[in-house]
C-alpha positions as CSV (number, residue, x, y, z in Angstrom):
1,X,-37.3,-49.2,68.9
2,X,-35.7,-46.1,69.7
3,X,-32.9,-46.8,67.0
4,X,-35.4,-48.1,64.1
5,X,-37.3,-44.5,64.4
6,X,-33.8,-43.0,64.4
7,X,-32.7,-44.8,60.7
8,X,-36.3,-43.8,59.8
9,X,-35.9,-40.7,60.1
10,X,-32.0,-40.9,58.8
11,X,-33.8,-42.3,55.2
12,X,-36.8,-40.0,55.1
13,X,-34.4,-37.1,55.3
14,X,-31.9,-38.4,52.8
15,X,-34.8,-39.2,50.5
16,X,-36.3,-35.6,50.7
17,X,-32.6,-34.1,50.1
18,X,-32.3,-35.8,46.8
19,X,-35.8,-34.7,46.0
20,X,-34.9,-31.5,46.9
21,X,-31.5,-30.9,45.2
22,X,-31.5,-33.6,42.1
23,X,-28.8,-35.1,41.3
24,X,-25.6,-34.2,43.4
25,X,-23.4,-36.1,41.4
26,X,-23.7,-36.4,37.6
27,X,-23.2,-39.9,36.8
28,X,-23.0,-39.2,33.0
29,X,-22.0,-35.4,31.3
30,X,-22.3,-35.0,27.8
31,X,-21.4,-32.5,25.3
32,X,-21.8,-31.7,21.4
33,X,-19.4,-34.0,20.5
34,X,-22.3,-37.5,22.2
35,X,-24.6,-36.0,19.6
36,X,-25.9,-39.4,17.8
37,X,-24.7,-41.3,20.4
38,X,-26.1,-44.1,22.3
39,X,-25.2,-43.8,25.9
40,X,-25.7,-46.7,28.7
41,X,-27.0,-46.0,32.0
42,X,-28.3,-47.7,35.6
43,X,-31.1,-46.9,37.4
44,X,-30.6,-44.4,39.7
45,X,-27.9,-42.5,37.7
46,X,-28.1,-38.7,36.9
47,X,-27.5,-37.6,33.0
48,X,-26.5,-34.5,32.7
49,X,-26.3,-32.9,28.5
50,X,-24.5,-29.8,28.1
51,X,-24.5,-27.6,25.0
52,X,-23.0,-24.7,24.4
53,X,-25.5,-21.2,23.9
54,X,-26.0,-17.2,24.6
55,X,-29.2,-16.8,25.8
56,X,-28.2,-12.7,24.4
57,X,-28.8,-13.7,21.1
58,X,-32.6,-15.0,21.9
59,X,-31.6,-18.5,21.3
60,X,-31.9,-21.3,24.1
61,X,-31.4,-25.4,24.1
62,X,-34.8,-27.1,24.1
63,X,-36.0,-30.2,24.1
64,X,-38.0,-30.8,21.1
65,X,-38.5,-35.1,21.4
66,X,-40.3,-36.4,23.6
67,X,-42.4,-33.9,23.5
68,X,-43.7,-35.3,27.6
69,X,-41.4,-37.9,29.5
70,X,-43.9,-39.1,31.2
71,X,-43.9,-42.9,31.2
72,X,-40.5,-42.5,29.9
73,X,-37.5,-44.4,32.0
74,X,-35.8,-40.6,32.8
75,X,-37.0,-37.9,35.0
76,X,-36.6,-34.6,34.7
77,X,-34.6,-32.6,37.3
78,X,-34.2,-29.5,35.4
79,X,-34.2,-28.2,31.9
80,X,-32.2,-25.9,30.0
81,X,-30.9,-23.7,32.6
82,X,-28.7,-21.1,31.5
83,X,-24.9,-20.6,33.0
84,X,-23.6,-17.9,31.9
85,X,-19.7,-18.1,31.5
86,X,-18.1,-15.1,33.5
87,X,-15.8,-13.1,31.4
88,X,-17.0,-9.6,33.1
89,X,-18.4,-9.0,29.3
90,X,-22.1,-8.4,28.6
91,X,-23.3,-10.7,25.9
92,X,-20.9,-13.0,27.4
93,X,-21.9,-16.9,25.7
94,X,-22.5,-19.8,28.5
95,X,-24.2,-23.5,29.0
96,X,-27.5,-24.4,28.9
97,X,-28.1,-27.7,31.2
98,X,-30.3,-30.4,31.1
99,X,-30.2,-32.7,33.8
100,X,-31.9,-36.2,34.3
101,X,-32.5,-39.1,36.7
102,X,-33.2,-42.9,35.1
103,X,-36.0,-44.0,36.9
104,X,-36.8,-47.4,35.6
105,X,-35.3,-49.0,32.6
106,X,-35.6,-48.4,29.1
107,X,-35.2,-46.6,25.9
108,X,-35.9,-43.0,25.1
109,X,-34.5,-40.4,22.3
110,X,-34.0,-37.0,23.9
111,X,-33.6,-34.3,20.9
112,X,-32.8,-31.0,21.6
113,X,-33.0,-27.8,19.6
114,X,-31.0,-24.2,19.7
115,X,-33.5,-21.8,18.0
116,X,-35.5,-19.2,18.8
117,X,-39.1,-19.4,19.5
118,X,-41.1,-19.5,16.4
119,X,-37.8,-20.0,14.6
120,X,-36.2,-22.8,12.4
121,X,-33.3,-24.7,14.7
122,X,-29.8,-23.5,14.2
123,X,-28.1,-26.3,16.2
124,X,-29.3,-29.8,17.5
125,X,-28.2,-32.8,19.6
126,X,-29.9,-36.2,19.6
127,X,-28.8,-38.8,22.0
128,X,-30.7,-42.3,23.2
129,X,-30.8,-43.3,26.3
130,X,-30.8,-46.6,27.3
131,X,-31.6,-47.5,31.1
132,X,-30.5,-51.3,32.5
């Protein structure tokens, strides 16, 4: 009995790290170049899109399409997060992250846009997902 509580508590605490902390391993990266793309995944894999930005200029990565994922196969574990390359330079350009977990299987579109707010896009990326 002892060692069933034990593994309990082992899973409960493993479960609430990856809730906590996402993904710790990216399963899948992609960069400008998967734009159009239609990438594979398995449930329980982590999809990570990275695009190039400076959040200086006003401009940021955002994700235009879906407009909600609810319902959709992916779950969101964080959204255009800026990383800002260190060169020592002010106005220094970086990565803006997006970073996803396939929850059940399916299809979905993600589009993303590099604008401004209120502003035409200057960029985009467009990839569909498809969770097996």
């Amino acid at each position: 009995m002892r060692h069933l509580r034990f593994l309990a508590a082992i899973g409960t605490a493993a479960a609430l790290l990856v809730l906590l902390f996402g993904c710790m391993f990216t399963s899948l990266r992609l960069t400008p170049p998967d734009s159009g793309t239609i990438q594979p995944i398995s449930v329980g894999d982590c999809l990570e899109i990275r695009l190039p930005g400076n959040i200086t200029t006003g401009h940021e990565w955002v994700r235009i399409s879906p407009e909600s994922l609810d319902g959709s196969p992916l779950q969101i574990i964080r959204e255009g997060d800026y990383d800002a390359i260190d060169s020592g330079l002010v106005g220094s350009p970086g990565h803006f992250a997006f970073e996803y977990r396939a929850i059940a299987q399916g299809t979905v579109v993600l589009e993303l846009a590099y604008k401004r707010p209120s502003e035409e896009s200057i960029d985009s990326f467009s990839v569909v997902v498809w969770v097996r």
